[in-house]
N, CA, C and O atoms as a printed pandas DataFrame, in Angstrom:
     atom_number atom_name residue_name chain_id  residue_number  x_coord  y_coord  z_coord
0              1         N          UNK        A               1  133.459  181.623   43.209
1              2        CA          UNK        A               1  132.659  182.092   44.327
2              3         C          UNK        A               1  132.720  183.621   44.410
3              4         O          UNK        A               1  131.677  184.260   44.272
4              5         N          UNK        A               2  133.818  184.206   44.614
5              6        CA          UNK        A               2  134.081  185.555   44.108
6              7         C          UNK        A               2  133.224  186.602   43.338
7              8         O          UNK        A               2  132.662  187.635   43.701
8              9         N          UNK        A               3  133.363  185.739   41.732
9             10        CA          UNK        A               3  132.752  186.156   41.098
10            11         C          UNK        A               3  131.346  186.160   40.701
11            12         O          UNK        A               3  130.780  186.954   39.948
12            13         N          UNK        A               4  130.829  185.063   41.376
13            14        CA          UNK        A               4  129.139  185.296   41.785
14            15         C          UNK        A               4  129.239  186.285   43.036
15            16         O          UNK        A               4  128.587  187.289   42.750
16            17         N          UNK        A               5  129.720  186.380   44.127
17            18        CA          UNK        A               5  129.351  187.150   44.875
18            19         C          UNK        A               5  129.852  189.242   44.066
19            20         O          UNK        A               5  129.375  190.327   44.396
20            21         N          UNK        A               6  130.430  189.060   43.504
21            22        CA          UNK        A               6  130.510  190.251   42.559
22            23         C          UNK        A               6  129.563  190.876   41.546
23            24         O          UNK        A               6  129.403  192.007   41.088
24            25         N          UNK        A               7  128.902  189.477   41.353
25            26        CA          UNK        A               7  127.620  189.583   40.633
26            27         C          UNK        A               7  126.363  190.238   41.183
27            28         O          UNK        A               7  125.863  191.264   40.725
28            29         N          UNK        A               8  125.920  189.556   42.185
29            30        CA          UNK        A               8  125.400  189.963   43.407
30            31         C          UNK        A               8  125.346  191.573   44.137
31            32         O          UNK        A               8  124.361  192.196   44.534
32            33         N          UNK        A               9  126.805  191.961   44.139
33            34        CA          UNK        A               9  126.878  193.335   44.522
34            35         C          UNK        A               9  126.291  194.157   43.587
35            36         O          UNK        A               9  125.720  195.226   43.802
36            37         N          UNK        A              10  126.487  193.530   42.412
37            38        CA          UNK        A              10  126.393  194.592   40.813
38            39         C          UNK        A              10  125.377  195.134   40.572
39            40         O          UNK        A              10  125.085  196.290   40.264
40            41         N          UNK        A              11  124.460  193.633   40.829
41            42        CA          UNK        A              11  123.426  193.916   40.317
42            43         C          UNK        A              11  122.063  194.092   41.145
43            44         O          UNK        A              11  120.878  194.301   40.882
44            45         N          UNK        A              12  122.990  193.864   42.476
45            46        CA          UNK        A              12  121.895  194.575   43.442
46            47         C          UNK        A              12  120.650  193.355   44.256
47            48         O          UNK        A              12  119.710  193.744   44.950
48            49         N          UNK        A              13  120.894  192.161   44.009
49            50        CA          UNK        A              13  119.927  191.283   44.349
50            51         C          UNK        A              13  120.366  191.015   45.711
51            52         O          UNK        A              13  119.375  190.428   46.147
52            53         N          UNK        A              14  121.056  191.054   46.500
53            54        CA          UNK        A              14  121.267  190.991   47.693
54            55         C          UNK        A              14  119.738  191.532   48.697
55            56         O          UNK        A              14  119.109  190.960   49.587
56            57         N          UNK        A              15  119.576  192.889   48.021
57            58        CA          UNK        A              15  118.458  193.384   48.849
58            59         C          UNK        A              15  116.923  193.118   48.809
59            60         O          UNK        A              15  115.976  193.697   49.340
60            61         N          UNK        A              16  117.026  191.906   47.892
61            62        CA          UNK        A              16  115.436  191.447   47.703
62            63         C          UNK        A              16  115.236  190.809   49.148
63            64         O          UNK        A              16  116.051  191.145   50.006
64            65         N          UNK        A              17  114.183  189.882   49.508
65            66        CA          UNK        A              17  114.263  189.415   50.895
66            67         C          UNK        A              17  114.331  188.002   51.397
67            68         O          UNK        A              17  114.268  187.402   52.471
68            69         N          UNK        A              18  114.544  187.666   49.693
69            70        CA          UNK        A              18  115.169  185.922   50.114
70            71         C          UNK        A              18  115.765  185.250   50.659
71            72         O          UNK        A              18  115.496  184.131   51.095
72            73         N          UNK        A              19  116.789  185.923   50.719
73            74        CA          UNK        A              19  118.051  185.418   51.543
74            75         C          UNK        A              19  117.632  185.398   52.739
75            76         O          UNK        A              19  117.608  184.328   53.348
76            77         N          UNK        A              20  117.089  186.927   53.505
77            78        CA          UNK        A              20  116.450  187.135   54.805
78            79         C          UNK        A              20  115.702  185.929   55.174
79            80         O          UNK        A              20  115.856  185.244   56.185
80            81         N          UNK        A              21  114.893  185.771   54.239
81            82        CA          UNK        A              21  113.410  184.578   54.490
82            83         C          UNK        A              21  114.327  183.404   54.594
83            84         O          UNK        A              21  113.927  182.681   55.506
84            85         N          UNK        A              22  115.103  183.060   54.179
85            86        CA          UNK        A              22  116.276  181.498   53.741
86            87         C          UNK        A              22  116.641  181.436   55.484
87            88         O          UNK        A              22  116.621  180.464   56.240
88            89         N          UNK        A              23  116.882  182.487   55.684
89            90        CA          UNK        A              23  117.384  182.872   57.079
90            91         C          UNK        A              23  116.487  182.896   57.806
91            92         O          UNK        A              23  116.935  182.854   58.952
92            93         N          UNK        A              24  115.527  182.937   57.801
93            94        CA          UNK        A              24  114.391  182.628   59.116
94            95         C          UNK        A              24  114.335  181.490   59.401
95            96         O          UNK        A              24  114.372  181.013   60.535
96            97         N          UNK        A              25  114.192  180.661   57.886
97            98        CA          UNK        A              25  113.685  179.307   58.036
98            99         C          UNK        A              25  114.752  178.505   58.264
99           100         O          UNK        A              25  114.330  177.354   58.154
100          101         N          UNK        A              26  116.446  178.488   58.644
101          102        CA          UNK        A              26  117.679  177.957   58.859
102          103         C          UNK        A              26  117.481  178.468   60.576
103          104         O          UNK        A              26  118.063  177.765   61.401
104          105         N          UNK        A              27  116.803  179.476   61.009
105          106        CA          UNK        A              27  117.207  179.908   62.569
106          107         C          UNK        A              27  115.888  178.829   63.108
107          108         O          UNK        A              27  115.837  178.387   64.255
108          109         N          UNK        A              28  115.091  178.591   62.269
109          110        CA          UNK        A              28  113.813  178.169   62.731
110          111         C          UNK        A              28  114.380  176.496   63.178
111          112         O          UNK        A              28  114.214  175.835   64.203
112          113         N          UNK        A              29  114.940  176.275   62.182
113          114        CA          UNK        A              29  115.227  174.921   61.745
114          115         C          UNK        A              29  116.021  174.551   63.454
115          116         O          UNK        A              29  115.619  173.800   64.342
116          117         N          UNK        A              30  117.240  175.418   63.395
117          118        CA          UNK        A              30  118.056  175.263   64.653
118          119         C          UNK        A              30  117.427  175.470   65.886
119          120         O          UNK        A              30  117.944  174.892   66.842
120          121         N          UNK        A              31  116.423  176.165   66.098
121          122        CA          UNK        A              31  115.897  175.965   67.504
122          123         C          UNK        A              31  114.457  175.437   67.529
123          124         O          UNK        A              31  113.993  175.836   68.597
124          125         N          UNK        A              32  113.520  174.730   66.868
125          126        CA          UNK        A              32  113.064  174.349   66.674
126          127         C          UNK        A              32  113.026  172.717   67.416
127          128         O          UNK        A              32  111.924  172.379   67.848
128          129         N          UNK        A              33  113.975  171.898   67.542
129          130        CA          UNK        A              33  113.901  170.964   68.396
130          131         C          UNK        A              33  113.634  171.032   69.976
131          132         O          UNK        A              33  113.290  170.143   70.756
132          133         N          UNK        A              34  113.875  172.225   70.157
133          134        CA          UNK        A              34  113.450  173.200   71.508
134          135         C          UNK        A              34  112.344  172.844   71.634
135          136         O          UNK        A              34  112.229  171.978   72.501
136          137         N          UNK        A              35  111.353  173.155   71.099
137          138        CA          UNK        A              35  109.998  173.473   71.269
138          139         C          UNK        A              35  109.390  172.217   70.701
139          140         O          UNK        A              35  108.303  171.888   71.177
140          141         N          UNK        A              36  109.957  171.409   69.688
141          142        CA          UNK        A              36  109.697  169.767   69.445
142          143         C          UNK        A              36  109.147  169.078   70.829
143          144         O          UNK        A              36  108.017  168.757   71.197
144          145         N          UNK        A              37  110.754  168.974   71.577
145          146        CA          UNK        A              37  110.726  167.837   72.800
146          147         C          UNK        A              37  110.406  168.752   73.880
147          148         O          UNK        A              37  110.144  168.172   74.934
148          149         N          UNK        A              38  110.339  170.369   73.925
149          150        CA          UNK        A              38  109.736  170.610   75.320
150          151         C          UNK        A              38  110.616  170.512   76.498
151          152         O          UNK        A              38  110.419  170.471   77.712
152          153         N          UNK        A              39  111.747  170.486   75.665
153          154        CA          UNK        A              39  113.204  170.425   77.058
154          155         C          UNK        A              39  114.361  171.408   76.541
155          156         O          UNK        A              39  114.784  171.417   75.385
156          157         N          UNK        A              40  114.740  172.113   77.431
157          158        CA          UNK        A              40  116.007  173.042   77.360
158          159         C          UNK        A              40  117.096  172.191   77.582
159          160         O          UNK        A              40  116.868  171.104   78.112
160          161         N          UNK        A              41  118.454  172.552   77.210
161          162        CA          UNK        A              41  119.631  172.192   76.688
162          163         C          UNK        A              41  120.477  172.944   77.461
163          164         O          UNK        A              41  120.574  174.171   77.463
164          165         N          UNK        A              42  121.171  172.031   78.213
165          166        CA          UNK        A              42  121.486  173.041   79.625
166          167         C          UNK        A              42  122.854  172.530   79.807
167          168         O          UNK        A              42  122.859  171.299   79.798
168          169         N          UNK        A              43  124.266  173.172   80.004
169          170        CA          UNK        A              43  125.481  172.847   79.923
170          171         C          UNK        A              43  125.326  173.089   81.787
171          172         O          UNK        A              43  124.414  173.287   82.589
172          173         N          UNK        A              44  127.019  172.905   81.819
173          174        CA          UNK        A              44  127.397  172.676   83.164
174          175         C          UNK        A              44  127.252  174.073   84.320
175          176         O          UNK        A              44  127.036  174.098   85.532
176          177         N          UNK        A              45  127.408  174.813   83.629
177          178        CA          UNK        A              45  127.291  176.555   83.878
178          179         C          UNK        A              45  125.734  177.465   84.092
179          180         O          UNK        A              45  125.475  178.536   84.641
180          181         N          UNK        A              46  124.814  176.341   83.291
181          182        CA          UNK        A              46  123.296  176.850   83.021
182          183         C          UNK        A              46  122.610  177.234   84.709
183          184         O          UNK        A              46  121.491  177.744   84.762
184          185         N          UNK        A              47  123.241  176.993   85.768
185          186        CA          UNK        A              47  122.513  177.199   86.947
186          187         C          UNK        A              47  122.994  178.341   86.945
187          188         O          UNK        A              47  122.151  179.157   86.574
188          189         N          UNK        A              48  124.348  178.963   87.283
189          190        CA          UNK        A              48  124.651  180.463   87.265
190          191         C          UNK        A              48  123.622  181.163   86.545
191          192         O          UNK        A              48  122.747  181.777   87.157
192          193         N          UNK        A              49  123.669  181.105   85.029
193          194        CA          UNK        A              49  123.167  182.078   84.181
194          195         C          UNK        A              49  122.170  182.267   84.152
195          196         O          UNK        A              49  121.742  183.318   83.676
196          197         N          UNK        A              50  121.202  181.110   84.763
197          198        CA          UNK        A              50  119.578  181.254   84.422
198          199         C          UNK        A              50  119.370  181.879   85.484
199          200         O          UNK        A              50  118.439  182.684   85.469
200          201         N          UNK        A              51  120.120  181.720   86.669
201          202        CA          UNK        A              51  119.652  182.635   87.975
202          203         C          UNK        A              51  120.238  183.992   88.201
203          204         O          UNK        A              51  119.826  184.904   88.918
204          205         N          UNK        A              52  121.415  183.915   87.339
205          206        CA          UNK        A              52  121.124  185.937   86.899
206          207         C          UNK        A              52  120.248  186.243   86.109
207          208         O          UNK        A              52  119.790  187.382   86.197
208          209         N          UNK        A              53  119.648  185.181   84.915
209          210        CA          UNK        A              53  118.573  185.735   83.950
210          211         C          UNK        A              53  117.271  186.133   85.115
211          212         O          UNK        A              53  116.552  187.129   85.195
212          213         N          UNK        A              54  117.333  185.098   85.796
213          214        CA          UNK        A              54  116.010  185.035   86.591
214          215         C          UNK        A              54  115.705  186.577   87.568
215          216         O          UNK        A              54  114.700  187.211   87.890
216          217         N          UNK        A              55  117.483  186.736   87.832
217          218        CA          UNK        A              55  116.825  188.027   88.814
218          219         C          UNK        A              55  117.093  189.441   87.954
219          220         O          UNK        A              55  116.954  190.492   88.580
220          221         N          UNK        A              56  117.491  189.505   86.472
221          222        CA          UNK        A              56  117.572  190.803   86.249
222          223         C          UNK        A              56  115.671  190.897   85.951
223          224         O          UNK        A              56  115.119  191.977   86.156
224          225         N          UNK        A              57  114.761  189.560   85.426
225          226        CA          UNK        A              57  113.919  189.336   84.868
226          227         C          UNK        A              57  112.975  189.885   85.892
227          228         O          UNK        A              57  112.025  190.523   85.439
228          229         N          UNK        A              58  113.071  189.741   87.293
229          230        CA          UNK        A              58  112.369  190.119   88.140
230          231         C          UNK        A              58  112.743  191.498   88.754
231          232         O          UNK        A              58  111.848  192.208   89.211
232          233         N          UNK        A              59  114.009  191.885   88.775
233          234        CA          UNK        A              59  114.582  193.129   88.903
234          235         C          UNK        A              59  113.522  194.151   87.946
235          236         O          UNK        A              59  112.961  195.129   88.439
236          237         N          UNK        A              60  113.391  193.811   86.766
237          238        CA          UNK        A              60  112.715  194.619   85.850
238          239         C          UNK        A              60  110.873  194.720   86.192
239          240         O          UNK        A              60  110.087  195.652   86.025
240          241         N          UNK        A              61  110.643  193.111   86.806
241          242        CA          UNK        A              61  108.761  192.753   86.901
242          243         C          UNK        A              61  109.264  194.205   88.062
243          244         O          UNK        A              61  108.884  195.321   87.708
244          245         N          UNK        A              62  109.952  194.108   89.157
245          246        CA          UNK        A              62  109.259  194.788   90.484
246          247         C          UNK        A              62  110.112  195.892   90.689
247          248         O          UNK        A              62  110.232  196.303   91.843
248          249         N          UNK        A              63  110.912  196.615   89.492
249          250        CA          UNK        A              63  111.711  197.843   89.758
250          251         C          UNK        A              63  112.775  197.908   90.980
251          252         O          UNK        A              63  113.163  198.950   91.508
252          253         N          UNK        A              64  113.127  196.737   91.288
253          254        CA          UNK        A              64  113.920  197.181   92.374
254          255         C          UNK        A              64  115.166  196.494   91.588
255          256         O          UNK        A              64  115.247  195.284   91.378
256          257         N          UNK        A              65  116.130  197.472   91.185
257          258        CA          UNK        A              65  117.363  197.244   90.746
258          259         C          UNK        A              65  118.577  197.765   91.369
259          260         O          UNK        A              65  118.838  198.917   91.718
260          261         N          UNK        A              66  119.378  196.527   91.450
261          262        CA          UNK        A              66  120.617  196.228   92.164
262          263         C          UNK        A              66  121.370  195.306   91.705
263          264         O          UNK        A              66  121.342  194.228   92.299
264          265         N          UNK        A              67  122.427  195.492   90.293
265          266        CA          UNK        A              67  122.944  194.626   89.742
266          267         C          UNK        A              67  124.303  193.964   90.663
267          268         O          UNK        A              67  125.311  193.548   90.092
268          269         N          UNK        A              68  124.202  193.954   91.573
269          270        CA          UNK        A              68  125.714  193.724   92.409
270          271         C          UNK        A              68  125.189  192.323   92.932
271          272         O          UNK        A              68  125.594  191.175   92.745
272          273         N          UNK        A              69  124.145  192.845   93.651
273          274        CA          UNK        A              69  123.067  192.029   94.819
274          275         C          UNK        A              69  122.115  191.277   93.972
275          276         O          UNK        A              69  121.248  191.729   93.224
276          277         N          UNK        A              70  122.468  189.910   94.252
277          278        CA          UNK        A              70  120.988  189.033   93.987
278          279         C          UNK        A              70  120.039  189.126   94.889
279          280         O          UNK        A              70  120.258  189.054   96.098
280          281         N          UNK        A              71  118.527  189.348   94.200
281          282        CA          UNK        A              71  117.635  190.066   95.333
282          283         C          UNK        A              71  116.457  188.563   94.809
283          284         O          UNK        A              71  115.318  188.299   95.194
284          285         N          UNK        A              72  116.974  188.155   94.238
285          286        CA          UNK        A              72  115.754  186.401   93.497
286          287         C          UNK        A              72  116.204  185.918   93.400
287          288         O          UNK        A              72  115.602  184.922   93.800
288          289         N          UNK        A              73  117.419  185.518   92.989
289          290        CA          UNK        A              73  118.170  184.395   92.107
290          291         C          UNK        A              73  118.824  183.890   93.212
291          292         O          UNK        A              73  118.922  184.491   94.282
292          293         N          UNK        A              74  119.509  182.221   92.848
293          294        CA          UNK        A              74  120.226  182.009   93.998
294          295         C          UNK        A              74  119.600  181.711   95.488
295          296         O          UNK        A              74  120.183  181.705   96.572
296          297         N          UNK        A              75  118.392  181.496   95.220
297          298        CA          UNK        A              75  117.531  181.456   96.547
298          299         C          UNK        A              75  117.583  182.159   97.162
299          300         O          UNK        A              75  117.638  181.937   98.371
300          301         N          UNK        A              76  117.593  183.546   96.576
301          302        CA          UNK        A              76  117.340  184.957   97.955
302          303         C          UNK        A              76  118.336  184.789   98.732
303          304         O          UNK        A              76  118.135  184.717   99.944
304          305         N          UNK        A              77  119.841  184.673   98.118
305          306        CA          UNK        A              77  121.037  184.406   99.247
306          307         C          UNK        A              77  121.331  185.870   99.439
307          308         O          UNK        A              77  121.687  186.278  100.545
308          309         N          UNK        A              78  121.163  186.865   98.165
309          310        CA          UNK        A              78  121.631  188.415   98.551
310          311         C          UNK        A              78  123.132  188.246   98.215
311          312         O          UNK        A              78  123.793  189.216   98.585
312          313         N          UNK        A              79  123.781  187.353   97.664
313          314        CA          UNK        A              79  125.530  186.940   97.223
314          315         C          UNK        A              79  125.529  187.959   96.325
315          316         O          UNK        A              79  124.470  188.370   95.851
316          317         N          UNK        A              80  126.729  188.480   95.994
317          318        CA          UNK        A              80  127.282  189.572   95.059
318          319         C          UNK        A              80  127.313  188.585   93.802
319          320         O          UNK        A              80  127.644  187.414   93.993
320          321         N          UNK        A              81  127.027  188.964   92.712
321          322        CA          UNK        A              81  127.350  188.391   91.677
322          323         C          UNK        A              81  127.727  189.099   90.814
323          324         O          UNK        A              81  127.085  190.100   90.495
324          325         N          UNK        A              82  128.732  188.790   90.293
325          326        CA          UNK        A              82  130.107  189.857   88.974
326          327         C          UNK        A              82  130.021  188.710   88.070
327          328         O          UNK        A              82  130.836  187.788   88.112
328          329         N          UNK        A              83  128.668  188.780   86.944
329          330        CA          UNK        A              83  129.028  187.965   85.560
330          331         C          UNK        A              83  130.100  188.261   85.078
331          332         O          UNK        A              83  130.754  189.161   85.605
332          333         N          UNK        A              84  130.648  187.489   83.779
333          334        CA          UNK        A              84  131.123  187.831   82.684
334          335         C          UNK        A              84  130.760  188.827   81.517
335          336         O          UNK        A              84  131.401  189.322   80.589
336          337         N          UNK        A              85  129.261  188.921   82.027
337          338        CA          UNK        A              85  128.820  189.782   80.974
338          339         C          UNK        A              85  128.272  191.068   81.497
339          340         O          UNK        A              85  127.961  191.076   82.688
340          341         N          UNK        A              86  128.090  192.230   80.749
341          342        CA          UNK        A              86  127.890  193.086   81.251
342          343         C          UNK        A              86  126.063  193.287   81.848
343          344         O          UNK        A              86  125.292  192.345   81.667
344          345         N          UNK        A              87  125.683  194.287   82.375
345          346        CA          UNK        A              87  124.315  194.667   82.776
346          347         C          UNK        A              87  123.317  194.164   81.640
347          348         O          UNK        A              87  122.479  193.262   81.631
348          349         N          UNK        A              88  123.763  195.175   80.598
349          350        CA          UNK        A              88  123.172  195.311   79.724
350          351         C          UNK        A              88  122.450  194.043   79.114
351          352         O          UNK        A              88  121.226  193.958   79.013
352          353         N          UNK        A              89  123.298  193.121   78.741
353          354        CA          UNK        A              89  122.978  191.505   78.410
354          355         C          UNK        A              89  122.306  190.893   79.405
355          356         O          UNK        A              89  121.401  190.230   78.897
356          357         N          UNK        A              90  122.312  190.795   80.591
357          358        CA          UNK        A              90  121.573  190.235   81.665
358          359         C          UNK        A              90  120.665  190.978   82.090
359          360         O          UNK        A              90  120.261  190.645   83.204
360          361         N          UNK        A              91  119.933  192.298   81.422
361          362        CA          UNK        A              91  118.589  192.763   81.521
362          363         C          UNK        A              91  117.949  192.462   79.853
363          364         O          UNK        A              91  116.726  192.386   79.732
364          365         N          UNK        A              92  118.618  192.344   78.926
365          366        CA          UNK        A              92  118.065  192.019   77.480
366          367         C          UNK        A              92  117.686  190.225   77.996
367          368         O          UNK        A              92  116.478  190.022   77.871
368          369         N          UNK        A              93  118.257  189.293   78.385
369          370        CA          UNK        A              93  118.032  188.767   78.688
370          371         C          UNK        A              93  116.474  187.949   79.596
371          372         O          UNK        A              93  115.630  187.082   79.374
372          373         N          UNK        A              94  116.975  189.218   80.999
373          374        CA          UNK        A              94  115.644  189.183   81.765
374          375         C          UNK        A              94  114.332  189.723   81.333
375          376         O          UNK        A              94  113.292  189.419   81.918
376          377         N          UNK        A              95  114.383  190.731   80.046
377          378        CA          UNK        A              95  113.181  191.471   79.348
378          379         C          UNK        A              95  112.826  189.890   78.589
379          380         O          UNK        A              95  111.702  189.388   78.573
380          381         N          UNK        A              96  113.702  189.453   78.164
381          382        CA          UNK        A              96  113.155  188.441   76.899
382          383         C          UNK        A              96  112.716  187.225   77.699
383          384         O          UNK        A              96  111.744  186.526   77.409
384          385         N          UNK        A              97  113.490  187.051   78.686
385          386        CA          UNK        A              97  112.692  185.661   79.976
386          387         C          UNK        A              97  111.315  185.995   80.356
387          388         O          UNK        A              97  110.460  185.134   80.566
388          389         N          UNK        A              98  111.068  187.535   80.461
389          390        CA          UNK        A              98  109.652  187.906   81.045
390          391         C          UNK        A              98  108.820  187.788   79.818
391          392         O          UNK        A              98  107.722  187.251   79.964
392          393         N          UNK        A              99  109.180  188.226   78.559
393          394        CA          UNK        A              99  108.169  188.236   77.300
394          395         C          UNK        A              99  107.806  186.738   77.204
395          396         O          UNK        A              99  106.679  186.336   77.494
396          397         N          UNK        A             100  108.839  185.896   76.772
397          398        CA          UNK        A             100  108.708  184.623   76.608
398          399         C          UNK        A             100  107.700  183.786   77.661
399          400         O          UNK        A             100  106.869  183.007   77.195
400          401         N          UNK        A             101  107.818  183.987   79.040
401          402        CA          UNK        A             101  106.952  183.349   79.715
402          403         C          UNK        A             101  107.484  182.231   80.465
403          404         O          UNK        A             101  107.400  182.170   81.691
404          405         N          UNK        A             102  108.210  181.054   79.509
405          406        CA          UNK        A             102  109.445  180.107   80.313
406          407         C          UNK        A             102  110.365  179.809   79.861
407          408         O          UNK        A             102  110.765  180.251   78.784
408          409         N          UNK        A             103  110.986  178.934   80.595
409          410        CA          UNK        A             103  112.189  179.401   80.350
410          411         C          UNK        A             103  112.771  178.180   78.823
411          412         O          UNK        A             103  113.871  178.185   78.271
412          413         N          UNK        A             104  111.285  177.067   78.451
413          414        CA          UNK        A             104  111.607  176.606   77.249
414          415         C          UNK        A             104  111.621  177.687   76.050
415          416         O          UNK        A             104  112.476  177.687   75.165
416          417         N          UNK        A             105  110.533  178.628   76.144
417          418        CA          UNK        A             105  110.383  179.408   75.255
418          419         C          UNK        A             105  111.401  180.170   75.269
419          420         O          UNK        A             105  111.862  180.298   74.134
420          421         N          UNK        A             106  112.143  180.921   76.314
421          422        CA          UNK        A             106  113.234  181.697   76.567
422          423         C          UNK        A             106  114.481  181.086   75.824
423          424         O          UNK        A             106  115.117  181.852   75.100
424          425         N          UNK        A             107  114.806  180.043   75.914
425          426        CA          UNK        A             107  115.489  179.259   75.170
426          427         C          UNK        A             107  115.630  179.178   73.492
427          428         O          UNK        A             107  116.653  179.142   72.808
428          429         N          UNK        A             108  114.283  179.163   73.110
429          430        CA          UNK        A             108  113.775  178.899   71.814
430          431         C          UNK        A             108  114.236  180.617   71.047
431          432         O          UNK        A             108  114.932  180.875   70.065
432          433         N          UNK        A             109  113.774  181.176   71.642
433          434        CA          UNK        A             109  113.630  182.891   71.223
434          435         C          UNK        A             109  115.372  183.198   71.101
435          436         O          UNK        A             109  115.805  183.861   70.158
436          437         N          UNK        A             110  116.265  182.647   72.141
437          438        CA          UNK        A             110  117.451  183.173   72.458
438          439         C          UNK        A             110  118.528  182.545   71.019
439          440         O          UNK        A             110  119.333  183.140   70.304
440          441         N          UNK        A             111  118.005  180.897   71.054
441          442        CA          UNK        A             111  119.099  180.564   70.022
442          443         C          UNK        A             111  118.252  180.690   68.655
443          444         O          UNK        A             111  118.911  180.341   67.676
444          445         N          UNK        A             112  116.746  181.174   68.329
445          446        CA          UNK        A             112  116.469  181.903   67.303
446          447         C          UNK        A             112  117.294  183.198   67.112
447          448         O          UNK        A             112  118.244  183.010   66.351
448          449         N          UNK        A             113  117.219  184.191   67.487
449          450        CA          UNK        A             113  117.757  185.780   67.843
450          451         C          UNK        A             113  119.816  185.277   67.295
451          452         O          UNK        A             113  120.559  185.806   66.469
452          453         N          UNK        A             114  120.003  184.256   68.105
453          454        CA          UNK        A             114  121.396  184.166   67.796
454          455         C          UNK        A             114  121.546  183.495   66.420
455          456         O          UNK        A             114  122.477  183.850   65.696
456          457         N          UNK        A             115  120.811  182.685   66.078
457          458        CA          UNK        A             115  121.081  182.365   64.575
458          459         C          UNK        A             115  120.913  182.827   63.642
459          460         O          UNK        A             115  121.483  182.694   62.559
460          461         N          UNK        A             116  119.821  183.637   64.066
461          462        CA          UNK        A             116  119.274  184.340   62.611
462          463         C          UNK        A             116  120.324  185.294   62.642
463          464         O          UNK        A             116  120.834  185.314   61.522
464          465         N          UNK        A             117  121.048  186.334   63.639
465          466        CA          UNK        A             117  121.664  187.160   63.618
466          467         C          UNK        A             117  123.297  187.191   63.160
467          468         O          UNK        A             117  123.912  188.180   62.761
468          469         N          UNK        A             118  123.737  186.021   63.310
469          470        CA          UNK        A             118  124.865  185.472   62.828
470          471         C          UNK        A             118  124.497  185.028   61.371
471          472         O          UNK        A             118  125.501  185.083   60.661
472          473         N          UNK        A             119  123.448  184.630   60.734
473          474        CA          UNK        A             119  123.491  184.677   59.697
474          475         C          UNK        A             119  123.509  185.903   58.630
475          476         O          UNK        A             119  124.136  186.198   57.612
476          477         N          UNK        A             120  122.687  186.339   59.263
477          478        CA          UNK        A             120  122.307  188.246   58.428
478          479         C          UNK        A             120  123.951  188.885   58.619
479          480         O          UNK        A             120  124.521  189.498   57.716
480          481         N          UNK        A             121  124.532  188.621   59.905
481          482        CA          UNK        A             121  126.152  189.506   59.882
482          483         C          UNK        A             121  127.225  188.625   58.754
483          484         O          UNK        A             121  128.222  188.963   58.116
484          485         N          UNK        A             122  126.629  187.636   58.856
485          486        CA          UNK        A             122  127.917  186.889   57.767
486          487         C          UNK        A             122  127.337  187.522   56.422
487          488         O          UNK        A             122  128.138  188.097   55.685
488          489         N          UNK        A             123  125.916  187.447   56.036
489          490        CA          UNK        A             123  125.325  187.810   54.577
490          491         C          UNK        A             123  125.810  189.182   54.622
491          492         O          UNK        A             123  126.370  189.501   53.573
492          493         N          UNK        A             124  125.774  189.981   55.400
493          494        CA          UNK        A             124  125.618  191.733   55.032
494          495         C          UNK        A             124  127.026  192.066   54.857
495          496         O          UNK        A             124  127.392  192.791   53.932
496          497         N          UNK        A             125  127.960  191.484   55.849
497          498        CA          UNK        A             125  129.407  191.271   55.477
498          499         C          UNK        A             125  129.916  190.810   54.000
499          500         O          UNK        A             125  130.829  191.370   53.393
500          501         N          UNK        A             126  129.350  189.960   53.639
501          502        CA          UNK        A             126  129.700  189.498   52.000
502          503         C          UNK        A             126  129.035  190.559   51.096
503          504         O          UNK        A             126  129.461  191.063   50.057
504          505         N          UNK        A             127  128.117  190.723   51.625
505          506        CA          UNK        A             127  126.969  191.702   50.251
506          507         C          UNK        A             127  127.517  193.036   50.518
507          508         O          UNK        A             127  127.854  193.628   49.493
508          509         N          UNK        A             128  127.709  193.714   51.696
509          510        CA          UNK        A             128  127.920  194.946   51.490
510          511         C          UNK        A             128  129.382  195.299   52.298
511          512         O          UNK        A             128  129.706  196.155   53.122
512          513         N          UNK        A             129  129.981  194.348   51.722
513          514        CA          UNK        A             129  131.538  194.763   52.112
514          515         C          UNK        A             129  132.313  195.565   50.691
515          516         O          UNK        A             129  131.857  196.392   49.901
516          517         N          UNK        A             130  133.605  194.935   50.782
517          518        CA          UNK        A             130  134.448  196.360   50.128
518          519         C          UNK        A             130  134.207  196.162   48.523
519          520         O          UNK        A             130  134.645  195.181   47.920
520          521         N          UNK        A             131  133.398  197.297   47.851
521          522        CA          UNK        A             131  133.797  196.609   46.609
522          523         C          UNK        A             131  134.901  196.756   45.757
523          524         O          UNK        A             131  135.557  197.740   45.414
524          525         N          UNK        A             132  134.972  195.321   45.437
525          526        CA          UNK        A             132  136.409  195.237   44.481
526          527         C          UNK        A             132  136.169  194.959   43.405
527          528         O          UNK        A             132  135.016  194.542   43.294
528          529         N          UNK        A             133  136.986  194.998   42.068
529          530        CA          UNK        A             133  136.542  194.484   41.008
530          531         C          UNK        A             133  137.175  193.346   40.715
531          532         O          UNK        A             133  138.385  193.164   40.849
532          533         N          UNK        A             134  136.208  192.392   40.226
533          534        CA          UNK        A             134  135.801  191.050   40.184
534          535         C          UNK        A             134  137.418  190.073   39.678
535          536         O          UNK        A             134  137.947  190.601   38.700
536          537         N          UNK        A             135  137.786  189.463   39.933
537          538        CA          UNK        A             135  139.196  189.189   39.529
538          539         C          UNK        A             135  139.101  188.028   38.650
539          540         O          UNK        A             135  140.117  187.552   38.144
């Protein structure tokens, strides 16, 4: 295994765009039942998160930002909410809930984006990590 992936570095085929394309169609594959049955996949936690997605998403439609204060989410309770995650992720989030349209598609786009991206970091990690010579 090694020594094909040594091969690979050598000779430079890493950067053609196959692998990339191999990788679309493996992220496609995984969220793709999404958009099959037309139903989101929702753990025990999915009410929190979709209703911070929901209000950074509207925070952004109507400019009024206040990441402390739920000003939509939560039924307009106005409760402080301190995710786990930072701002930043819960407005990438709310940009991609507003592009998408709902929240099946929001779904579909999110565990596309995460698969494909975990695949390309594992490939670019093997292809353009340390080179060693081939053992």
């Amino acid at each position: 295994m090694r020594r094909r992936f040594a091969q690979y570095r050598q000779t430079g085929a890493y950067r053609d765009g196959q692998a990339v394309l191999g990788f679309v169609v493996i992220a496609l594959l995984f969220a793709l039942p999404i958009l099959n049955q037309n139903r989101m996949v929702l753990g025990v936690d999915a009410f929190f998160h979709l209703h911070r997605f929901y209000d950074a998403a509207m925070q952004l439609k109507t400019g009024q930002f206040n990441y402390f204060v739920s000003l939509f989410g939560f039924n307009q309770s106005g409760r402080i909410v301190n995710a786990v995650y930072g701002p930043w992720f819960a407005y990438l989030n709310g940009l991609l809930l507003l592009l998408a349209g709902s929240w099946v598609r929001w779904q579909f786009w999110s565990n596309f984006i995460i698969a494909f991206g975990g695949l390309l970091a594992g490939y670019l990690s093997i292809a353009l990590g340390p080179r060693t010579a081939p053992v």
